[in-house]
C-alpha positions as CSV (number, residue, x, y, z in Angstrom):
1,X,-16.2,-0.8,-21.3
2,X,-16.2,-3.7,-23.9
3,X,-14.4,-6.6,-24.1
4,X,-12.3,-8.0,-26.7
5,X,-13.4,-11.6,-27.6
6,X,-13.4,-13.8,-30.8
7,X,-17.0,-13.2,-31.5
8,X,-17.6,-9.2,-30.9
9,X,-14.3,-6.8,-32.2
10,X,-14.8,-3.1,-31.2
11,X,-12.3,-1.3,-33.6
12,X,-12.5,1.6,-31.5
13,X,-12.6,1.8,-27.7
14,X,-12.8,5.6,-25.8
15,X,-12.4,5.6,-21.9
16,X,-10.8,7.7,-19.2
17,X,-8.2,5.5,-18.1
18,X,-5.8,2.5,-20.2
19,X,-4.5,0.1,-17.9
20,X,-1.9,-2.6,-19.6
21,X,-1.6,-5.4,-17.0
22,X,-4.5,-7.3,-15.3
23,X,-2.1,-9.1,-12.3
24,X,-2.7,-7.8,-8.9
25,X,-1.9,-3.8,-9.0
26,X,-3.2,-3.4,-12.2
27,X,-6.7,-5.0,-10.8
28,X,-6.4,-3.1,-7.6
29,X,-5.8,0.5,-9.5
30,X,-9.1,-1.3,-12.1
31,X,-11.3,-1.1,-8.5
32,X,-10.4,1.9,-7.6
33,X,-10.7,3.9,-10.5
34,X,-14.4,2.0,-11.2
35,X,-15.5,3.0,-7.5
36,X,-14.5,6.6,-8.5
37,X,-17.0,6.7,-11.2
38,X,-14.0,6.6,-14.7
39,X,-14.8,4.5,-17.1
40,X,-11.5,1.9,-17.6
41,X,-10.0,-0.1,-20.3
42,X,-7.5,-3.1,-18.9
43,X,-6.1,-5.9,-21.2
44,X,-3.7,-8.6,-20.2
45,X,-1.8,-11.0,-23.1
46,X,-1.8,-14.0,-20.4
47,X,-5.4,-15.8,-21.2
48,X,-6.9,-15.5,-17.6
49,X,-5.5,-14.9,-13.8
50,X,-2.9,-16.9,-12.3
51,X,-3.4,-19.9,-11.6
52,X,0.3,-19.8,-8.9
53,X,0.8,-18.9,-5.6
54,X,3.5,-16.5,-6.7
55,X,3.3,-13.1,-3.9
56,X,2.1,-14.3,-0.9
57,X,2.6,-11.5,1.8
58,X,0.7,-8.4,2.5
59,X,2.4,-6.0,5.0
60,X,0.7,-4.3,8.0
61,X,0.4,-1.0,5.9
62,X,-1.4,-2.8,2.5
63,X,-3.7,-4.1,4.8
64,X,-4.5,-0.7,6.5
65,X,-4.9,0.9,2.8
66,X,-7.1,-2.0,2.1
67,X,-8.5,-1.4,4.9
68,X,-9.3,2.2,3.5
69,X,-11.0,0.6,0.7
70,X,-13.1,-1.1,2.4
71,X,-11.4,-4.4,1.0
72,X,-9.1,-5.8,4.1
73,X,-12.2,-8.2,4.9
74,X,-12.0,-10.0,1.4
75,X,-8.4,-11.0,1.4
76,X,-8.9,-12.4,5.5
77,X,-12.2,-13.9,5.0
78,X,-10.4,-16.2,2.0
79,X,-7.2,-18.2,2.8
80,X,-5.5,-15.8,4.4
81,X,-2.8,-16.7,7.2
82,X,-1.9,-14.4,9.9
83,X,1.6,-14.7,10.5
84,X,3.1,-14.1,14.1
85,X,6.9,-13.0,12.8
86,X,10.1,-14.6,12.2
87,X,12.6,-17.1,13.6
88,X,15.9,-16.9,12.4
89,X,18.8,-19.6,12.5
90,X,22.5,-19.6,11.6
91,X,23.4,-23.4,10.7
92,X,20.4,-25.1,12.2
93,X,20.1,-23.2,15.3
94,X,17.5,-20.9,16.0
95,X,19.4,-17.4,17.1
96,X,16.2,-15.1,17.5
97,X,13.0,-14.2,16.4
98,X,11.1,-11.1,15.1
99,X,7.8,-10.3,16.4
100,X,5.6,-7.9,14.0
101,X,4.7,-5.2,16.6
102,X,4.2,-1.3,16.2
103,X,1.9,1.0,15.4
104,X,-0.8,-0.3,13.2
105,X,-4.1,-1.7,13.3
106,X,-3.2,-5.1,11.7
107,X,0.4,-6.0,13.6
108,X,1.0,-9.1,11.4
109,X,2.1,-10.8,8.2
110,X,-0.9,-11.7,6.3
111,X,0.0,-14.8,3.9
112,X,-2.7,-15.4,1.2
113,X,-1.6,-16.6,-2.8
114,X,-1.4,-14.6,-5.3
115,X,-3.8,-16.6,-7.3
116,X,-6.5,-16.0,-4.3
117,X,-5.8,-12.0,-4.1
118,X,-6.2,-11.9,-7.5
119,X,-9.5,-13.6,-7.4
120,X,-10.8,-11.2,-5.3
121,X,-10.0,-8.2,-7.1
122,X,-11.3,-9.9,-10.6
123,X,-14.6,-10.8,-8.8
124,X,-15.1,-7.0,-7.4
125,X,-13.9,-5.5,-10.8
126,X,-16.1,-7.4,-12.6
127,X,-14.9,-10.6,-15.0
128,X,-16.5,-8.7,-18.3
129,X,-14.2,-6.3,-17.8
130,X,-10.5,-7.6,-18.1
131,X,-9.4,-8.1,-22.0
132,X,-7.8,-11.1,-21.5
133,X,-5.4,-12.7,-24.7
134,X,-4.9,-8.6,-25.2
135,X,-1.5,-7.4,-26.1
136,X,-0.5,-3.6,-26.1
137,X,1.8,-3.3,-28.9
138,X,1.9,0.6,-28.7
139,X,0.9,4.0,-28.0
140,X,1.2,7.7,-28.2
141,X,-0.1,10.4,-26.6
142,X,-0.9,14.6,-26.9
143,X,-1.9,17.1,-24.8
144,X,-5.8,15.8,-24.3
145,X,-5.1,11.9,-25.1
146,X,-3.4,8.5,-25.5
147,X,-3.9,6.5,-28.2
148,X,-3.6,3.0,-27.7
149,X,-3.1,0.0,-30.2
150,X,-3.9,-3.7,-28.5
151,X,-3.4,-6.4,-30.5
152,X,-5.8,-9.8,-29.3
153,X,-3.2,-12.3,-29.2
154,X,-5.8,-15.2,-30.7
155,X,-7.3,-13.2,-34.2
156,X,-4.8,-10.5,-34.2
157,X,-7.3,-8.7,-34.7
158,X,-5.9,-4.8,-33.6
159,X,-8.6,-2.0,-31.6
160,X,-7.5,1.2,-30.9
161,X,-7.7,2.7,-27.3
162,X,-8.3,6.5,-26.7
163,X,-7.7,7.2,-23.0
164,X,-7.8,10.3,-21.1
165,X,-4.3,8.4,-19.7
166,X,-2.4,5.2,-19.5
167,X,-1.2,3.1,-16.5
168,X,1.6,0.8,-17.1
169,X,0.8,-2.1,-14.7
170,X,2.5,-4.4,-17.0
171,X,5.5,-6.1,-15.2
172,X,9.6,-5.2,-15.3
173,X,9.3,-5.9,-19.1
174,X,6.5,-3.1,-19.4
175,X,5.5,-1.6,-23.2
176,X,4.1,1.3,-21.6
177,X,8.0,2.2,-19.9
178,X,9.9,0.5,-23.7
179,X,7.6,2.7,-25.8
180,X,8.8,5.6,-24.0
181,X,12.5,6.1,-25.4
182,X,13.2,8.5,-22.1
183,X,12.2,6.0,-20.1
184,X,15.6,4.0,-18.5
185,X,15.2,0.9,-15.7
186,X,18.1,2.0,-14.0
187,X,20.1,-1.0,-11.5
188,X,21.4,-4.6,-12.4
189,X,20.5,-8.4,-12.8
190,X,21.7,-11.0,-10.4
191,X,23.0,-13.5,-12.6
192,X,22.6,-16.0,-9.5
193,X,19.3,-18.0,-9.5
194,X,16.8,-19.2,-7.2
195,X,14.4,-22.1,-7.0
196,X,11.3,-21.8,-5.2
197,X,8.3,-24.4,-4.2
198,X,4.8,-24.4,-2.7
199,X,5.2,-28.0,-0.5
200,X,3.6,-29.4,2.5
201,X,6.1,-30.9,5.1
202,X,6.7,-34.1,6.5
203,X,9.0,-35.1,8.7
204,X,9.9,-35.8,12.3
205,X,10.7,-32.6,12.8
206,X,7.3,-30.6,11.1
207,X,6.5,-29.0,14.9
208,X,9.9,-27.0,15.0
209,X,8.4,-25.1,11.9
210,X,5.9,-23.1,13.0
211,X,2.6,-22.4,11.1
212,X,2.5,-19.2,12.7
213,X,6.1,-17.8,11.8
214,X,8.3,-17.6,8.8
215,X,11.4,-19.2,9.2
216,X,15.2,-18.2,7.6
217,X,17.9,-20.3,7.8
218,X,21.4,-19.3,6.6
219,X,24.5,-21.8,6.2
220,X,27.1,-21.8,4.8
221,X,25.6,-23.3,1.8
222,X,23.2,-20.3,1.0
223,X,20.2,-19.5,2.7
224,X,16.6,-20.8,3.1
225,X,13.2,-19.6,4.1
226,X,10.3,-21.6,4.6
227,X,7.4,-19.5,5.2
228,X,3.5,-20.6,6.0
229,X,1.0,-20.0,3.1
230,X,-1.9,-21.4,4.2
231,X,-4.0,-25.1,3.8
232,X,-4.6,-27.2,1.1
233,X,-6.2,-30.6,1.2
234,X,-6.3,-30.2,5.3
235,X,-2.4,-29.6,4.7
236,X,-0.5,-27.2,5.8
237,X,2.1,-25.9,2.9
238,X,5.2,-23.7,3.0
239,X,6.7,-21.1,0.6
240,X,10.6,-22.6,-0.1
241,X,12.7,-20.5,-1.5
242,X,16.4,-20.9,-1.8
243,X,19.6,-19.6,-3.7
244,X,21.0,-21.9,-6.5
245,X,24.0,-21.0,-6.2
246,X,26.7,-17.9,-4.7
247,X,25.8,-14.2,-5.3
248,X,26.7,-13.2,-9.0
249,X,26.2,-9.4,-10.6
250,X,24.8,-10.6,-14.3
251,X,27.5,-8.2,-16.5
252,X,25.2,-7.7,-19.4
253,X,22.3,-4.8,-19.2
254,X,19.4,-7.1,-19.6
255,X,16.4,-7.2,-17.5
256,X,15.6,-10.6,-16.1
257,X,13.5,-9.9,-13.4
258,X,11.2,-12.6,-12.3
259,X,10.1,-16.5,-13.3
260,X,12.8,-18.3,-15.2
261,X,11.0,-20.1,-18.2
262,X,13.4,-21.5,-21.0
263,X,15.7,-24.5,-19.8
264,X,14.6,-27.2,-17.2
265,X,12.2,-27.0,-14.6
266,X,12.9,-27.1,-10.9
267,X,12.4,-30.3,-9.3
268,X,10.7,-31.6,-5.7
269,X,14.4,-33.4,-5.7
270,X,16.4,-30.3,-5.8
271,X,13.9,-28.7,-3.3
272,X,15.0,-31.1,-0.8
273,X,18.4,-30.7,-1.6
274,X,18.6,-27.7,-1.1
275,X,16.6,-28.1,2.5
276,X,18.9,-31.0,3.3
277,X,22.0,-29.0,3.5
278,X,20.7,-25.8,4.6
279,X,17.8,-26.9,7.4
280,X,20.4,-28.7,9.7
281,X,19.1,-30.8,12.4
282,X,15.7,-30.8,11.2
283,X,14.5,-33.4,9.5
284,X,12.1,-32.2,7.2
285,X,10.4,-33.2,3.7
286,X,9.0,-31.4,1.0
287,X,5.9,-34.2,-0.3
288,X,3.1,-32.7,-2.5
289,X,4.4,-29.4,-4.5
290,X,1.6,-27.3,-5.9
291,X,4.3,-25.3,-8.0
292,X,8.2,-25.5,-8.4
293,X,10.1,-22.8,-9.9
294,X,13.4,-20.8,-10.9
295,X,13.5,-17.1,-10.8
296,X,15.9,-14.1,-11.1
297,X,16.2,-10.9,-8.9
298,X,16.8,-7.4,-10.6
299,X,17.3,-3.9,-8.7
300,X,16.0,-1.1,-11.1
301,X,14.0,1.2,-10.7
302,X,12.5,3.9,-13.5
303,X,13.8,7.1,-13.9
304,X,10.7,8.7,-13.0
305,X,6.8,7.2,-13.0
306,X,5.4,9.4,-15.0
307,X,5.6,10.7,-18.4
308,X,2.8,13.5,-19.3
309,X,-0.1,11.5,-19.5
310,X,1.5,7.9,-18.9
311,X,2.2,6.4,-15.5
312,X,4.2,3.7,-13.9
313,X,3.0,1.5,-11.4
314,X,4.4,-1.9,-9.5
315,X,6.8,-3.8,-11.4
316,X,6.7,-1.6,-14.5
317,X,8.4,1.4,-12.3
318,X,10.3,-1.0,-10.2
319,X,11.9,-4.3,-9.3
320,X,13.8,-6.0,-6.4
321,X,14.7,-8.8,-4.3
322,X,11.5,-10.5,-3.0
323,X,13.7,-10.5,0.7
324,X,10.3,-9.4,3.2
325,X,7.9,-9.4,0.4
326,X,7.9,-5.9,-0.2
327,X,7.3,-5.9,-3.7
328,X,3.7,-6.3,-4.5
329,X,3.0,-4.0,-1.1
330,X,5.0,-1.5,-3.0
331,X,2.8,-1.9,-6.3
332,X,-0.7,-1.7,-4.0
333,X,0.6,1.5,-2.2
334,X,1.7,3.1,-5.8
335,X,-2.0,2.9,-6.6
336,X,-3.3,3.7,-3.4
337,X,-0.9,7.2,-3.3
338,X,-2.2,8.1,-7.6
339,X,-5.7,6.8,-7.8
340,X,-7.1,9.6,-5.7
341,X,-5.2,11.9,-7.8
342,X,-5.7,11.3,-11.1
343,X,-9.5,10.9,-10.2
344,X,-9.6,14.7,-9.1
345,X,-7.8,16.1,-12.0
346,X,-10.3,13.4,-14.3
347,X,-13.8,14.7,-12.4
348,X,-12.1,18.8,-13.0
349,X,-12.0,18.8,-9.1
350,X,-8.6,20.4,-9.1
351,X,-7.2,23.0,-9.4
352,X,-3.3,22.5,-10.1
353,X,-3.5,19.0,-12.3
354,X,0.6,19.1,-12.5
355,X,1.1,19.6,-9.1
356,X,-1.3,16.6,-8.3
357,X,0.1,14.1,-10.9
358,X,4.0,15.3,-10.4
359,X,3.4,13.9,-6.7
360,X,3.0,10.7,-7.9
361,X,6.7,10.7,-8.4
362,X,8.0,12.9,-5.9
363,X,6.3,11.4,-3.2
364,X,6.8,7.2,-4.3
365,X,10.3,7.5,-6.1
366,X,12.5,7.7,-2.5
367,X,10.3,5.0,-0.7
368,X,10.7,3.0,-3.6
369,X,14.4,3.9,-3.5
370,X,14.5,2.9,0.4
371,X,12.9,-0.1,0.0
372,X,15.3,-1.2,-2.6
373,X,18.4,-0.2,-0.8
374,X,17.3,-2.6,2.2
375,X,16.4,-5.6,0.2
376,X,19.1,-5.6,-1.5
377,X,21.4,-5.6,1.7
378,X,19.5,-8.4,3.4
379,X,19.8,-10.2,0.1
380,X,23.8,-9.7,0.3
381,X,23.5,-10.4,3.3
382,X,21.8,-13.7,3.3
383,X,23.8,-15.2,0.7
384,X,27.3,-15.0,3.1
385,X,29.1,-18.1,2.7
386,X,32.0,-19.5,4.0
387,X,34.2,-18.3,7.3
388,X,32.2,-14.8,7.3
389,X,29.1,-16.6,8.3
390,X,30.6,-17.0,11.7
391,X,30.6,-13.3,11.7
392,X,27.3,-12.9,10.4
393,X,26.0,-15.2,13.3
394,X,27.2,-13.2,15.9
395,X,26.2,-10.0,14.6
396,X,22.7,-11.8,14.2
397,X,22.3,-13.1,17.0
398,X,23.4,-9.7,19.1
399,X,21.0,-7.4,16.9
400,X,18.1,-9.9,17.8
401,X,18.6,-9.4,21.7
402,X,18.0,-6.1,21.5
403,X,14.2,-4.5,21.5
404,X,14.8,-1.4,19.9
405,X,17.0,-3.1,16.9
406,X,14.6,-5.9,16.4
407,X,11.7,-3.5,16.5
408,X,13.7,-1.0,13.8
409,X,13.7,-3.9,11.7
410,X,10.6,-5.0,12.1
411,X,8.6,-1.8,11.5
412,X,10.9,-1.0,8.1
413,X,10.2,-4.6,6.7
414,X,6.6,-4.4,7.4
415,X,6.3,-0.7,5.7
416,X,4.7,0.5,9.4
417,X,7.5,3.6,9.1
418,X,7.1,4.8,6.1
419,X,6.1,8.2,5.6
420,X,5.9,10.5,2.8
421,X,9.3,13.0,2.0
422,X,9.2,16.3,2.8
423,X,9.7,17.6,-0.7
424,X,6.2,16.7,-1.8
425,X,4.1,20.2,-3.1
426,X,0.8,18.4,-1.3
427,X,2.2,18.4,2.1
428,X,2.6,21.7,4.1
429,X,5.9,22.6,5.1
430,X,7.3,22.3,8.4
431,X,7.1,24.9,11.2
432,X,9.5,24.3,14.2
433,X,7.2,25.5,16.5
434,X,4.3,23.1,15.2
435,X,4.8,19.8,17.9
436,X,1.5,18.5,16.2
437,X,1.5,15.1,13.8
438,X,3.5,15.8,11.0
439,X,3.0,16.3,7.7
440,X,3.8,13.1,5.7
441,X,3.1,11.0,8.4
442,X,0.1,8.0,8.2
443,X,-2.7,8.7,10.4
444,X,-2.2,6.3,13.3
445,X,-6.0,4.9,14.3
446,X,-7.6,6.2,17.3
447,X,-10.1,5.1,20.3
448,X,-13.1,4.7,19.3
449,X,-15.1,8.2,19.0
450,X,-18.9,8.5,19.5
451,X,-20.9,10.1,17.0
452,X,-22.9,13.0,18.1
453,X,-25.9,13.4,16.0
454,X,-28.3,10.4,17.3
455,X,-30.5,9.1,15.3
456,X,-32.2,5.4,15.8
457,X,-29.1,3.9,17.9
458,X,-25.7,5.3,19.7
459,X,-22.8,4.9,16.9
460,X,-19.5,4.8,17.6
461,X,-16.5,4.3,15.0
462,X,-12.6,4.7,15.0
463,X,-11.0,7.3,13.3
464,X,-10.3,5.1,10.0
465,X,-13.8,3.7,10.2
466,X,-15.1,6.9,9.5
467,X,-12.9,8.0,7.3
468,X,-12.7,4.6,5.3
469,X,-14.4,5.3,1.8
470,X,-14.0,3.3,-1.3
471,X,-16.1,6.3,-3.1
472,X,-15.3,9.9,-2.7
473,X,-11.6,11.7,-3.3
474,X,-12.3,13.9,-0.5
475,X,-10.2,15.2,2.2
476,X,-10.5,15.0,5.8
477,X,-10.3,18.8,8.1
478,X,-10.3,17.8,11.2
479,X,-11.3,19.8,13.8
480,X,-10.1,18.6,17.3
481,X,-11.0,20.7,20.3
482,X,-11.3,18.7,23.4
483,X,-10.4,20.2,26.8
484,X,-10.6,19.2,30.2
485,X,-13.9,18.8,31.8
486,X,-14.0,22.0,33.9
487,X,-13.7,24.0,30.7
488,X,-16.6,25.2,28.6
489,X,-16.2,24.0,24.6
490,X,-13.7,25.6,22.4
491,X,-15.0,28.9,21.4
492,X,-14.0,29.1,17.6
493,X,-16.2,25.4,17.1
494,X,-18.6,27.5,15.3
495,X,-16.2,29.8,13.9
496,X,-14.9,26.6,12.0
497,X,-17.8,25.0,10.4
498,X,-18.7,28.6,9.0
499,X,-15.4,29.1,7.7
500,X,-15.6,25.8,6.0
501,X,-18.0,26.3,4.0
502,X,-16.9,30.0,3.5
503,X,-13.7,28.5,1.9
504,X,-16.3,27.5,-1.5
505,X,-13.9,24.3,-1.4
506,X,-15.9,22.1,-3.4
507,X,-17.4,19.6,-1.1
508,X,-16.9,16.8,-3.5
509,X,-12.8,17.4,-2.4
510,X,-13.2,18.1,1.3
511,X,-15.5,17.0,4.3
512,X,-15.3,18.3,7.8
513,X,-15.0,16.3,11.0
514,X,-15.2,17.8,14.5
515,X,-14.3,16.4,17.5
516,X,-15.1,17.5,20.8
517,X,-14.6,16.2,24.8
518,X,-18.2,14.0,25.3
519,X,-18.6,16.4,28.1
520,X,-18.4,19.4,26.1
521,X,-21.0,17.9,24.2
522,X,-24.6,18.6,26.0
523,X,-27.4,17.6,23.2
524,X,-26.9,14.8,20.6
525,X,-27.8,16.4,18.2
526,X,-26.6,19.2,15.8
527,X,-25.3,22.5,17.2
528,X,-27.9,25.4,17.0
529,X,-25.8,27.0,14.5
530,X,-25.9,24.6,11.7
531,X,-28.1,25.5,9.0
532,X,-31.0,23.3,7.8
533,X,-29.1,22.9,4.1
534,X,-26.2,22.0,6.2
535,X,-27.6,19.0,8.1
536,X,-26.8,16.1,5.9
537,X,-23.1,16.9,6.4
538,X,-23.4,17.1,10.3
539,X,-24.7,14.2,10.6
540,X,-22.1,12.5,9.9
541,X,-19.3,15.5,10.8
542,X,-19.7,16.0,14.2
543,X,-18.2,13.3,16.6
544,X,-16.7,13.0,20.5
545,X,-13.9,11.4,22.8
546,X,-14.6,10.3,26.2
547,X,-11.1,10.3,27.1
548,X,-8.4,12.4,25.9
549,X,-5.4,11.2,28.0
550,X,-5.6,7.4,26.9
551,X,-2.6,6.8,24.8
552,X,-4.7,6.0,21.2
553,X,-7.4,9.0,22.1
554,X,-7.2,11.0,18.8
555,X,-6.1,13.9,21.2
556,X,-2.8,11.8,21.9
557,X,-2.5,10.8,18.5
558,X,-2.5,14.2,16.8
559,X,0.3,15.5,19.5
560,X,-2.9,17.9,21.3
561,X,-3.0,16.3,24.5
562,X,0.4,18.1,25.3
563,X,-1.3,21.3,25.0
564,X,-4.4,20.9,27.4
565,X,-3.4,23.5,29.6
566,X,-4.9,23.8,32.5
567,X,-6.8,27.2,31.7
568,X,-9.8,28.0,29.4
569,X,-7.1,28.9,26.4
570,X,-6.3,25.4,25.9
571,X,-6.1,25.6,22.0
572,X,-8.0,23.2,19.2
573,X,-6.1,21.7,16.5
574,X,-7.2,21.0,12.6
575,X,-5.8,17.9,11.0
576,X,-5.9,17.4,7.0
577,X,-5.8,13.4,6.1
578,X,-5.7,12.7,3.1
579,X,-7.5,10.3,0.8
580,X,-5.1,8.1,1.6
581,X,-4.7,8.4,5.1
582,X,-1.2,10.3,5.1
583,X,-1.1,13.9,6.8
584,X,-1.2,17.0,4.7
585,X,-1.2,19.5,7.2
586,X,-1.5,19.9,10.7
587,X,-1.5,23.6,13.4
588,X,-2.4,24.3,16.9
589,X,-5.2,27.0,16.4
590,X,-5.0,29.9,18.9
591,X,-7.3,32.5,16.7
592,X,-9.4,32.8,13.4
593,X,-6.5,33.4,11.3
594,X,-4.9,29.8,12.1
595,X,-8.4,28.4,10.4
596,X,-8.2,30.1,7.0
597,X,-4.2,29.2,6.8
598,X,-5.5,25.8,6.9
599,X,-8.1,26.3,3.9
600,X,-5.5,28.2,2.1
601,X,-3.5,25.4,2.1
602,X,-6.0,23.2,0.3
603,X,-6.6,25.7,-2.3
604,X,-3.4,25.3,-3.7
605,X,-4.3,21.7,-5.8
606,X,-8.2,21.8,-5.1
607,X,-10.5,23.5,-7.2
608,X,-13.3,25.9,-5.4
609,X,-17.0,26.6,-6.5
610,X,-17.6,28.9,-9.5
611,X,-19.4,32.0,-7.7
C-alpha cells in the first residue's frame, strides 16, 4: 500500500480493504486484516496519533480477544495498570465496592492511555502505512467495488481508492455512514456537559484513593470518578471526570458526541471545584494535569452496520455514555466478530459471502443495543440530585451487600457475559436435549492440556493457547472423548479424523483438535491410522487431559463431564470455536451420524475443495 505524502501523489490506489479512521479500532481491524494476508488502504485527516490519554480501559473480554491475537502482551508490557474494581461512595462515604471476578482469564480492569494503545497498534501495523493529513470526502460502490476519493488535507491534492470494501472506522461524525443516505444514527444528545482531567493527587487524604481501584462518588452536586491511569514522572495520575452540570436531553437532532472544542477550555481550577464539593471528607488536589477537557455524551446507534460492500465499525455504528468504559471495548470486539469474515469471503474461502457478512449485523447490533441500554441507566442514574439521592444511597448500598447482585454487575460491565444472540445464521440452533456449551457462548479457557505428539520436549498449552492465531481464519472441531480410566478410548476417535478430511472442508477454514483422557493415550506419538500426508496436521491436532473432573478440565467446560457414565458408552463430544473464540456448534456424539451433522453444519458458509 502507498502513502500519501507531499513529495510522492499516487492518483490511483487499488487494495482489498478502505479503512477511513486510523484511531484505535480502525488500527486494530489495519492488524488484522494485514496478518490475514489483504492488502489495506487507511487514511486519517488528524496529522498523526493522539497525543491524549482519552479511553483508558480495556475490559476482561478485549483483553481475551487480544489475547487471541496474540497482542494482550503488548498493551501489559507498556503502561498498563491492572485495576482491582470499584469503591463506591454516596456523599463522602464509602458504601461498597465491586471486585472484577468471573469467568475469564484476565479478571481485571486494565488501564493503559489511549495514546499508548494506539502506539502499539501503529508500531505493529507499520508507520508507512497510515495516510495521515488524508480526508475521505466520498465514495460509491457496485457489485465488485468501492470507489473512494481522499482528499490530502495539506496539497488537496485528491487520489482515488478502489477497494474490494470499505470500513467506516471514522468516529460518530463518520463520511462512510453520511455518504450513505439510508444510513440514520438513531438516539439523542445530552445537552449536559462534562469536564474531564488527567491529574496526579496531592493531598492528606491521597491513601484513601486507591491506585488499585476506581473510585465513584455521587452527591448531591453530581457525580465524580477518579480512576487510576497509570505513572508519569514517578507519579501516580487519575482519570477525573465529572458532570457540569444536571442531566439535560439536547432538543435539537444534532450529533455531539465526544470532545467539546469551540468555547473555553476546562481549567485545573474548575477540576478541583468540582472534586471539592463532590469528594467530601477527603482532602484531595488535582496538581500537574497532563490534559483538561469538556465533552458531550450521545446514545445512537446506526440502523444497521452494513451496507453491501460498506461497514460500520466503533464509534461510526455507535455511541454512548463512557459510564464503565465500554465503548472502545465495543469498537475492538466489532473488529474482532468481522475481520475473520470478511477475510474468508476476500481469500473465496466461503461459500455463502451474504450469510457471513449479514452476521456482522445480526450478531453485534443487540449487544451493542444492551450495552447502550445499561450505560445510559447508570448515567441517569449517577447524575440523581437532590432528596432522591438518599434513596439512591440506600438502594446502593443494599445491592452492594449482596454477592450475586454485585457479581451481575460486575460481569455485564466488564463484557465477561456477553454472548452472541440466538438469531445469528453462523450459530446452530438449539436442541433441548443438547446440555453441552451452547452455541453463542465464548469459550471459557481450560486446564492446561498436554500435547500428544512428542517431539524434542513435553508441551503443554491451554485451550486458548492453542487455539490463539493472529494468521489463519480457521475453525476449531473439537473432538473431546475422555472417559474414565477403566475404559478403553472412544471407539469412533478414528472414525473422526477420517471423516474430517472426508468432509473436503478446505483446511485453510477448519483444523481438527482431539482430546483424549492421558491414560487413554498409550504412545506419544500419532495414532497408527494417520496417514503420512496427514502428519503435519497431527502434530499439532492431537492433545490430552489428565483430569477430567477438575472444574476448568475442558471436559467440565464443554458440559461432557456430566455424561461420563460409568460404562464403556460414555459418549465423545465435538465442539466448533470459532475464529473468534465464540461457540458455533456443540453435540454429544453417540454414533457416526452425530459426526457428519457437525460437518454439515460448517458447510453452510464454508466453501469445500473443488473435486
Amino acid at each position: 500500500m502507498s502513502t500519501i505524502s507531499k513529495k510522492t501523489q499516487p492518483q490511483e490506489i487499488e487494495v482489498d480493504v478502505f479503512i477511513a479512521g486510523a484511531g484505535p479500532v480502525g488500527l486494530f481491524f489495519a492488524y488484522e486484516m494485514i496478518q490475514l494476508g489483504h492488502s489495506i488502504f487507511i487514511c486519517d485527516p488528524k496529522n498523526g496519533p493522539t497525543t491524549q490519554s482519552r479511553a483508558v480501559l480495556l475490559t476482561p473480554r478485549t483483553m481475551e480477544v487480544m489475547e487471541n491475537h496474540n497482542l494482550a502482551h503488548h498493551f501489559l508490557k507498556e503502561e498498563a495498570v491492572v485495576v482491582q474494581g470499584v469503591q463506591m461512595h454516596v456523599k463522602g462515604s464509602r458504601v461498597g465496592t465491586l471486585d472484577v471476578i468471573g469467568d475469564t482469564s484476565f479478571p481485571q480492569m486494565t488501564c493503559i492511555s489511549q495514546e499508548i494503545t494506539e502506539a502499539v497498534l501503529i508500531r505493529l501495523v507499520g508507520t508507512d502505512r497510515i495516510a495521515w493529513h488524508t480526508k475521505l470526502v466520498d465514495y460509491s460502490q457496485d457489485d465488485s467495488q468501492i470507489e473512494a476519493v481522499v482528499v490530502h488535507t495539506e496539497t488537496g491534492v485528491e487520489t482515488k481508492v478502489q477497494a474490494k470494501y470499505i470500513i467506516g472506522a471514522d468516529g460518530s461524525h463518520s463520511t462512510v455512514r453520511k455518504k450513505n443516505g439510508d444510513w440514520k444514527f438513531v438516539g439523542y444528545s445530552m445537552a449536559t456537559r462534562f469536564g474531564m482531567g488527567d491529574v496526579a493527587l496531592g493531598g492528606n487524604d491521597t491513601s484513601k484513593i486507591w491506585t488499585t481501584r476506581a473510585n465513584g462518588f455521587l452527591h448531591t452536586d453530581g457525580m465524580c470518578g477518579v480512576i487510576p491511569i497509570g505513572k508519569r514522572n514517578d507519579r501516580a495520575y487519575y482519570r477525573v471526570v465529572g458532570n457540569l452540570g444536571p442531566y439535560e436531553v439536547d432538543k435539537s437532532d444534532r450529533t455531539t458526541h465526544g470532545i467539546v472544542q469551540e468555547e473555553h477550555q476546562f481549567t485545573l481550577e474548575q477540576l478541583q471545584e468540582l472534586m471539592d464539593k463532590r469528594i467530601e471528607k477527603l482532602d484531595l488536589v488535582a496538581e500537574d494535569p497532563i490534559w483538561l477537557t469538556e465533552f458531550r455524551i450521545n446514545e445512537r446507534l446506526a440502523n444497521g452496520f452494513r451496507r453491501k460492500r460498506a461497514f460500520l465499525i466503533g464509534d461510526a455504528a455507535h455511541c454512548h455514555s463512557p459510564v464503565g468504559g465500554q465503548g472502545l471495548n465495543l469498537g475492538f470486539q466489532d473488529v474482532d466478530n468481522l475481520g475473520w469474515k470478511l477475510s474468508l469471503v476476500l481469500k473465496g474461502l466461503s461459500s455463502d459471502d451474504e450469510k457471513l457478512l449479514d452476521s456482522y449485523t445480526i450478531e453485534r447490533e443487540p449487544i451493542v443495543a444492551a450495552t447502550l441500554q445499561t450505560t445510559g441507566s447508570a448515567t441517569r442514574f449517577s447524575l440523581t440530585k437532590g432528596p432522591l439521592l438518599a434513596t439512591v444511597g440506600y438502594v446502593l448500598t443494599g445491592a452492594l451487600s449482596f454477592d450475586y447482585l454485585k457479581n451481575s454487575i460486575v460481569t455485564t460491565m466488564m463484557q465477561i457475559q456477553v454472548q452472541l444472540p440466538k438469531e445469528s445464521a453462523l450459530l446452530q440452533q438449539n436442541d433441548r436435549r443438547n446440555t453441552l456449551i451452547a452455541p453463542g457462548k465464548f469459550m471459557p479457557e481450560t486446564a492446561v492440556l498436554r500435547k500428544r505428539v512428542m517431539t524434542n520436549k513435553l508441551e503443554r498449552c491451554t485451550l486458548h493457547q492453542v487455539l490463539a492465531t493472529d494468521t489463519t481464519t480457521q475453525h476449531a472441531v473439537l473432538w473431546i472423548c475422555s472417559r474414565p480410566s477403566r475404559f478403553p478410548s472412544h471407539p469412533l476417535t478414528e472414525t473422526f479424523w477420517t471423516k474430517f478430511f472426508d468432509s473436503k472442508i478446505l483446511s485453510a477454514t477448519i483444523r481438527p483438535i482431539i482430546i483424549e483422557s492421558t491414560w487413554n493415550v498409550q504412545i506419544c506419538r500419532s495414532p497408527d491410522y494417520v496417514q503420512q500426508e496427514q502428519q503435519h496436521i497431527a502434530e499439532t491436532a492431537f492433545w490430552s487431559e489428565d483430569h477430567w473432573d477438575v472444574y476448568d478440565s475442558i471436559s467440565k467446560r464443554i458440559g461432557l463431564a456430566e455424561h461420563m457414565y460409568d460404562k464403556p458408552e460414555t459418549p465423545a463430544a465435538i465442539v466448533i470455536v470459532r475464529p473468534d473464540l465464540y461457540i458455533a456448534y456443540s453435540n454429544l456424539v453417540h454414533s457416526a451420524k452425530d459426526i457428519d451433522n457437525a460437518f454439515d453444519f460448517l458447510d453452510g458458509y464454508l466453501k469445500k475443495e473443488v473435486v
